[in-house]
C-alpha positions in Angstrom: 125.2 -58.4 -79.7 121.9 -57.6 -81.1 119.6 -54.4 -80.2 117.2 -55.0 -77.5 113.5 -54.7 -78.3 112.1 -51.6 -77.9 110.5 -50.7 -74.8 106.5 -48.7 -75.5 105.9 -45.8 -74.4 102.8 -45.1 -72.3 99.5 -45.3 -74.4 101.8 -46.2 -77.6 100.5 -49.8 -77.7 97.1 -48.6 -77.7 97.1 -46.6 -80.1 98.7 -48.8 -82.4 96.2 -51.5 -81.5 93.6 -49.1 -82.4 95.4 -48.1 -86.1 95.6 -51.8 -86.7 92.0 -52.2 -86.0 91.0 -48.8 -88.2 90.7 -50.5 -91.4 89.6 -54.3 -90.8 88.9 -56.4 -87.8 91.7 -58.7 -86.7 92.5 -61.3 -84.5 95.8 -60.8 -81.9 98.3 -62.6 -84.1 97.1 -60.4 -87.4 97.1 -57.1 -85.1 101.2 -58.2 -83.9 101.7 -58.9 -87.6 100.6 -55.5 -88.2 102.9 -53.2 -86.3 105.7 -56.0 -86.9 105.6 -55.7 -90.8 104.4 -51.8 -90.5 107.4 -50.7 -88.0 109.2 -52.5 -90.8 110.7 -54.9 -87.8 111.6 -52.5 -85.8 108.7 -53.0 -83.0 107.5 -56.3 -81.8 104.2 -56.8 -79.4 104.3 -59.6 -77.5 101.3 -62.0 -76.3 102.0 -61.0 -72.6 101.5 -57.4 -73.6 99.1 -57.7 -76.2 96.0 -59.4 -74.7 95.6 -57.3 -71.7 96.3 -54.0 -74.0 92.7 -55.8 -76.1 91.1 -56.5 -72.7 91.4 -52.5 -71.6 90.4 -51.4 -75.0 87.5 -53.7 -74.6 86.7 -52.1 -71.2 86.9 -49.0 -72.4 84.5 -49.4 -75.1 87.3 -49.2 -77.8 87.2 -52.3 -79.5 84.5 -55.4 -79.9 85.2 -58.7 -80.2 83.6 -61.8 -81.4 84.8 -65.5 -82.4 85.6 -66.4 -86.1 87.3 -69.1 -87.9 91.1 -67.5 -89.0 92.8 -67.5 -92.5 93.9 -71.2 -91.4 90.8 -72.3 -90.4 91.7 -72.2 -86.4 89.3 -70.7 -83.9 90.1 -67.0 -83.2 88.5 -64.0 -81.3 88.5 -61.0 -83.6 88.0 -57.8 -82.9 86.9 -54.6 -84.2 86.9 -50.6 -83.5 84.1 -49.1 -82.5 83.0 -45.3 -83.0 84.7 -44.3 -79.8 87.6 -45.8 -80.4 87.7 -44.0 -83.6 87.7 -41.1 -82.2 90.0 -42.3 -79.5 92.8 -43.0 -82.2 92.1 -40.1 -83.8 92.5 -38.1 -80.2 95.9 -40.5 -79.8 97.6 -40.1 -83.2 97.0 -36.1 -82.8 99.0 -36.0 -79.4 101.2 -38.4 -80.6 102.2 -36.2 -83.7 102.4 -33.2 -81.0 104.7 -35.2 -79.2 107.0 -36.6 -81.4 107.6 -33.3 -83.6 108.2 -31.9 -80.1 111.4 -34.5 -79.3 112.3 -34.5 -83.0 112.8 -30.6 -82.2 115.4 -31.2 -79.3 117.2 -34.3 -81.1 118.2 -32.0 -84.0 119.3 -29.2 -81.2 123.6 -28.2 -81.6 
């Protein structure tokens, strides 16, 4: 019996959204590629959770998108960071550090 798929934490899958958007603007199957390959297969987003994660970050002034033509010359909506959602990941990735040193400190408890 294989592992099941891990479950996100609150916020997690925005701010791993936001990382995959920090460098390049992507479309949805290029930003699930991203923290597939980069987990190195450990986590896997799915459509269902993916699109509505883009649609808040849009809300929230985190991301932009627009439509492009993709690597395979199929219509795709990209989308891009903005300056607040720099600064969002930025705020995300420092409370996430906090956070994970801080449950790294109890796993390693006698």
């Amino acid at each position: 019996m294989g592992r099941p798929d891990p479950v996100f934490l609150p916020g997690t899958l925005d701010m791993l959204i936001l990382k995959a958007l920090s460098k390049e603007p992507r479309h949805g199957y290029s930003i699930a590629q991203y923290v597939h390959e980069g987990s190195r297969d450990v986590l896997r987003v799915e459509e269902g959770a993916l699109y509505p994660a883009l649609h808040r970050l849009e809300l929230r002034g985190f991301v932009q998108s627009e439509w492009g033509t993709s690597e395979n010359n199929r219509r795709a909506k990209y989308y891009r960071l903005t300056a607040d959602g720099q600064r969002e990941l930025e705020r995300e990735a420092t409370e996430w550090s906090r956070v994970a040193a801080a449950v790294t400190r109890i796993m390693r408890l006698a």
